[in-house]
VMD Tcl script that builds the backbone (N, CA, C; Angstrom):
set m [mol new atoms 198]
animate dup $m
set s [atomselect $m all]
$s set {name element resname resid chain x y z} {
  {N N UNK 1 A -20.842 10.335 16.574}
  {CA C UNK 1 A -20.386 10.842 17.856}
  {C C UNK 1 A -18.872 10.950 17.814}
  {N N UNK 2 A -18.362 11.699 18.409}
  {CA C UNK 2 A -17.075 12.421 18.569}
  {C C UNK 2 A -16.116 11.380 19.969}
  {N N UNK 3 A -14.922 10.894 20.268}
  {CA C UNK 3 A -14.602 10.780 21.047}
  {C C UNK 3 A -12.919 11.508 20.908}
  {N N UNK 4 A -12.440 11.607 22.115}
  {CA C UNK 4 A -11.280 11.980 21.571}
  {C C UNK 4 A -9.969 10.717 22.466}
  {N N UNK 5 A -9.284 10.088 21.235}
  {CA C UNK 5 A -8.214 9.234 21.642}
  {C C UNK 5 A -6.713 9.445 21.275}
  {N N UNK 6 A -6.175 9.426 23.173}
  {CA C UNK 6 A -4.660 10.244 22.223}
  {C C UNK 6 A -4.702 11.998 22.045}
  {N N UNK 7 A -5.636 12.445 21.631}
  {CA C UNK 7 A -5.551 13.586 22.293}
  {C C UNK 7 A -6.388 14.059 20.513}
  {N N UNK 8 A -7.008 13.147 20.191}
  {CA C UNK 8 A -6.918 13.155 18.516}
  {C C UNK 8 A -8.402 12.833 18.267}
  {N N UNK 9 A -9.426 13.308 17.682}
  {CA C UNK 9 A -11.038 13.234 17.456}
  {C C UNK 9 A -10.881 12.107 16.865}
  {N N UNK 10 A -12.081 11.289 17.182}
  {CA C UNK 10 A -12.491 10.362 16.257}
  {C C UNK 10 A -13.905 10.081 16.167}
  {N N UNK 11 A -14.005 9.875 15.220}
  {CA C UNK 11 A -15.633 10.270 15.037}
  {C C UNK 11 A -16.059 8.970 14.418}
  {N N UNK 12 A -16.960 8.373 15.710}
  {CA C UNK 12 A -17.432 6.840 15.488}
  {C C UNK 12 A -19.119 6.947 15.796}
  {N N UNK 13 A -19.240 5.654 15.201}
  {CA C UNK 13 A -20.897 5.319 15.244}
  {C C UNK 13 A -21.965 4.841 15.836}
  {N N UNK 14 A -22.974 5.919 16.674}
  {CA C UNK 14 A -23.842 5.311 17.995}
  {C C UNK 14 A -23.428 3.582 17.709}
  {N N UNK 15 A -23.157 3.505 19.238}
  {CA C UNK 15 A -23.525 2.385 19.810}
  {C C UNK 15 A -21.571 1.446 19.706}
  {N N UNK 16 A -20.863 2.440 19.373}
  {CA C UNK 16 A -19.462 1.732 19.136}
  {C C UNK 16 A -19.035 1.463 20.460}
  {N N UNK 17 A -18.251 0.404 20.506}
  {CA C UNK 17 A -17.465 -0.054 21.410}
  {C C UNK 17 A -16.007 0.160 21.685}
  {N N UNK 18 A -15.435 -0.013 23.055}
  {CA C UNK 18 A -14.174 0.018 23.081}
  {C C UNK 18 A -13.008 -1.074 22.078}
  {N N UNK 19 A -13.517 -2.021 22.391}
  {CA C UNK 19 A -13.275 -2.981 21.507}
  {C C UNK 19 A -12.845 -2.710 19.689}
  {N N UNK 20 A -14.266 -2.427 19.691}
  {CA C UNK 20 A -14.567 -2.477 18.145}
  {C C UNK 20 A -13.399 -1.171 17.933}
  {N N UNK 21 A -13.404 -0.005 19.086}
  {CA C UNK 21 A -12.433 1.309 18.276}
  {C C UNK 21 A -10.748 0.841 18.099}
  {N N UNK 22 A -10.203 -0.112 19.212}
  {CA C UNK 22 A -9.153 -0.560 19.141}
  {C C UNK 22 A -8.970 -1.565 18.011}
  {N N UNK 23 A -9.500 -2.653 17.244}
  {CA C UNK 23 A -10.064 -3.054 16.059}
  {C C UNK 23 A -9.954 -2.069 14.578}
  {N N UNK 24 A -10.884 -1.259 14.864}
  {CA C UNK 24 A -10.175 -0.166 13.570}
  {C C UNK 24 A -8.848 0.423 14.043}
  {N N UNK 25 A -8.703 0.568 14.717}
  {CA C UNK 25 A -6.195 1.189 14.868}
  {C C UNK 25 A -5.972 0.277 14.612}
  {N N UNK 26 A -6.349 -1.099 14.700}
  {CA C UNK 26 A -5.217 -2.161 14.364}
  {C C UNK 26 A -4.219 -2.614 15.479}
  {N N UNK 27 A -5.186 -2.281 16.827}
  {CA C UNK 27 A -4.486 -2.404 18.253}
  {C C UNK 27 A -4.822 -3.653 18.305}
  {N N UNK 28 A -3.813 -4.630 19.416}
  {CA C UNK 28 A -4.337 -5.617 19.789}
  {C C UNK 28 A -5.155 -5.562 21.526}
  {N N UNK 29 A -5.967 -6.001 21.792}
  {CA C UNK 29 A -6.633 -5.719 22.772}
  {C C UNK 29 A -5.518 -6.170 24.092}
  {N N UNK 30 A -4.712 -7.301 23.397}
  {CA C UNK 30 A -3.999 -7.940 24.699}
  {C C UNK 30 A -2.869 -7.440 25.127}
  {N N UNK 31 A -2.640 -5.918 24.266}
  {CA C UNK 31 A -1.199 -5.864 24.193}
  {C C UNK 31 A -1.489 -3.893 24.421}
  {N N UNK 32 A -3.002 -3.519 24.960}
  {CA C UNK 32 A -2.913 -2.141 24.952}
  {C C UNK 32 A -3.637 -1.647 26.586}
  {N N UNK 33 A -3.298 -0.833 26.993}
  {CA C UNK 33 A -3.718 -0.435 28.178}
  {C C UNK 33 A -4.581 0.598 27.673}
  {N N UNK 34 A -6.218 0.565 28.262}
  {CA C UNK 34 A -7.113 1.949 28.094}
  {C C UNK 34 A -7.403 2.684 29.299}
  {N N UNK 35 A -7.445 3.947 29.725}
  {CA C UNK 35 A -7.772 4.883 30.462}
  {C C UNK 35 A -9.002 5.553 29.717}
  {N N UNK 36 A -10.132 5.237 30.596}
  {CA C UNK 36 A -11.329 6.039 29.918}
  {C C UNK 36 A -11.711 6.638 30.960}
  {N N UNK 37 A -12.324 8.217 30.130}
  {CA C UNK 37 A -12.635 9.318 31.147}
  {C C UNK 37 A -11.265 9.159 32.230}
  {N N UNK 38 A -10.849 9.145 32.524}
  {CA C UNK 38 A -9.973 8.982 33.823}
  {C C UNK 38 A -9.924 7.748 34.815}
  {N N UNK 39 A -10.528 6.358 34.483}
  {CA C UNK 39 A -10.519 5.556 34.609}
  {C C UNK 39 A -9.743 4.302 33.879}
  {N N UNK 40 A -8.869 3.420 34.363}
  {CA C UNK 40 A -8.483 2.454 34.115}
  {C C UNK 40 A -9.373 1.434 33.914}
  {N N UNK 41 A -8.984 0.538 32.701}
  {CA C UNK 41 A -10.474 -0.700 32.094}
  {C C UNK 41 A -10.038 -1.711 31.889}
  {N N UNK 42 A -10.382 -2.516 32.477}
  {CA C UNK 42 A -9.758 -4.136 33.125}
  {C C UNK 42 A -10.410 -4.699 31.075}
  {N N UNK 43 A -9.338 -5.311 30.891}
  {CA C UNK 43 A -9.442 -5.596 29.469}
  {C C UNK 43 A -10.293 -7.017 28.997}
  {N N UNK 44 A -10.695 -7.142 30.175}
  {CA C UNK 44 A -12.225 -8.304 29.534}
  {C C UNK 44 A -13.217 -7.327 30.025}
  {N N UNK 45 A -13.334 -5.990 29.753}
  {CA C UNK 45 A -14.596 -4.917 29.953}
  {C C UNK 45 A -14.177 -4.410 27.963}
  {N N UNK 46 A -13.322 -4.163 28.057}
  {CA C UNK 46 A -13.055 -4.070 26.028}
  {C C UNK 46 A -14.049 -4.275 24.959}
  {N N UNK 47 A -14.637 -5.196 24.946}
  {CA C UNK 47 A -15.305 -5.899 24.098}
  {C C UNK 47 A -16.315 -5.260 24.487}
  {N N UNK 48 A -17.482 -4.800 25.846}
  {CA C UNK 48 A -18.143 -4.345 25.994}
  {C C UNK 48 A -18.601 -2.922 26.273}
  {N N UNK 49 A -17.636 -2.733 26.720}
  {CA C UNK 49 A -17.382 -1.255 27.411}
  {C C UNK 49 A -18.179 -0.073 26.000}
  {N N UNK 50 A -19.542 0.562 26.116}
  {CA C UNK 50 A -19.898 0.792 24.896}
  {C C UNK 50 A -19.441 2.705 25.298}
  {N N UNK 51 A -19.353 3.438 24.238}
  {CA C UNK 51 A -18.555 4.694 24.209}
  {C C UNK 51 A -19.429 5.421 24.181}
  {N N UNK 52 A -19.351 6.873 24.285}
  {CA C UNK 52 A -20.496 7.609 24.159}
  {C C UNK 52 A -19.656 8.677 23.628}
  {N N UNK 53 A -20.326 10.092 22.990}
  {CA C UNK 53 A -20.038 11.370 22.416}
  {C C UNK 53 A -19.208 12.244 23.793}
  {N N UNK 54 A -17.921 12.761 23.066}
  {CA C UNK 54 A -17.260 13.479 24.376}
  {C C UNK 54 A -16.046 12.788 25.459}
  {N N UNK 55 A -16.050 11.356 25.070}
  {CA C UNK 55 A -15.663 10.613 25.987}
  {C C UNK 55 A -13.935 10.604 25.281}
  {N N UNK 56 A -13.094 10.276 26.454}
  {CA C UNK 56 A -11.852 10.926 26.684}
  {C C UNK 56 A -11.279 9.642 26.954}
  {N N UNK 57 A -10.420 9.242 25.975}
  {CA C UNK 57 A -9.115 7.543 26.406}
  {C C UNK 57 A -8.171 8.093 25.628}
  {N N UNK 58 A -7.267 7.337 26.849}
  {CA C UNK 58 A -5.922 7.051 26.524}
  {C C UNK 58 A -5.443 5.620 26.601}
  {N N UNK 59 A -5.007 5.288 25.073}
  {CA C UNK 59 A -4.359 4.041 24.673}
  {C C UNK 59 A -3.083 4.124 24.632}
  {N N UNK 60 A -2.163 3.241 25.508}
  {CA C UNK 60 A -1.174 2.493 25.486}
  {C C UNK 60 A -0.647 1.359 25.469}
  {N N UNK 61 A 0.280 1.673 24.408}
  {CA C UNK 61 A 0.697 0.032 23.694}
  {C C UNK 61 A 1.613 -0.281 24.727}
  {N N UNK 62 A 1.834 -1.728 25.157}
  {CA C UNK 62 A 2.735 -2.200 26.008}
  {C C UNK 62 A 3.654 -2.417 24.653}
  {N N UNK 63 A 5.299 -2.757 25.214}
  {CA C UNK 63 A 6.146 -2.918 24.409}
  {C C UNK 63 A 7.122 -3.700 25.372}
  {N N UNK 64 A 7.524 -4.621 24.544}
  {CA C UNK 64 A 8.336 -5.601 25.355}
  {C C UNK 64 A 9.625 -5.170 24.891}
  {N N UNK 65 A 11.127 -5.633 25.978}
  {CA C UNK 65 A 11.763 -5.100 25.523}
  {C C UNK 65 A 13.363 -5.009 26.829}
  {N N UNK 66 A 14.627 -4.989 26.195}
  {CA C UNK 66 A 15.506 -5.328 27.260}
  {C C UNK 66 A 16.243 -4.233 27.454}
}
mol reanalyze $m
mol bondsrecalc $m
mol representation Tube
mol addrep $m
């Protein structure tokens, strides 16, 4: 299945998770903001939140900083 993150295809495997896709980038879950479909995702939904074909996020890295 196809999702697109960032504006960029990625092509993951029935039954993948939000979690698990931030895991392969090498994101940390505690340190990224997701917008799915057009929804904001409270980050203890991450781990579960399961993805489907078509589906549309935007990941942002927080960055600390003065």
């Amino acid at each position: 299945m196809d999702v697109i993150a960032n504006g960029k295809t990625r092509t993951l495997k029935p039954g993948a998770t939000l979690g698990g896709l931030l895991r392969t980038l090498g994101l940390d879950p505690r340190f990224v903001i997701v917008e799915h479909n057009g929804e904001a995702i409270e980050r203890a939904r991450y781990a579960e939140l399961q993805l489907s074909d078509g589906d549309r996020l935007e990941l942002v890295k927080a960055v600390a900083g003065g």
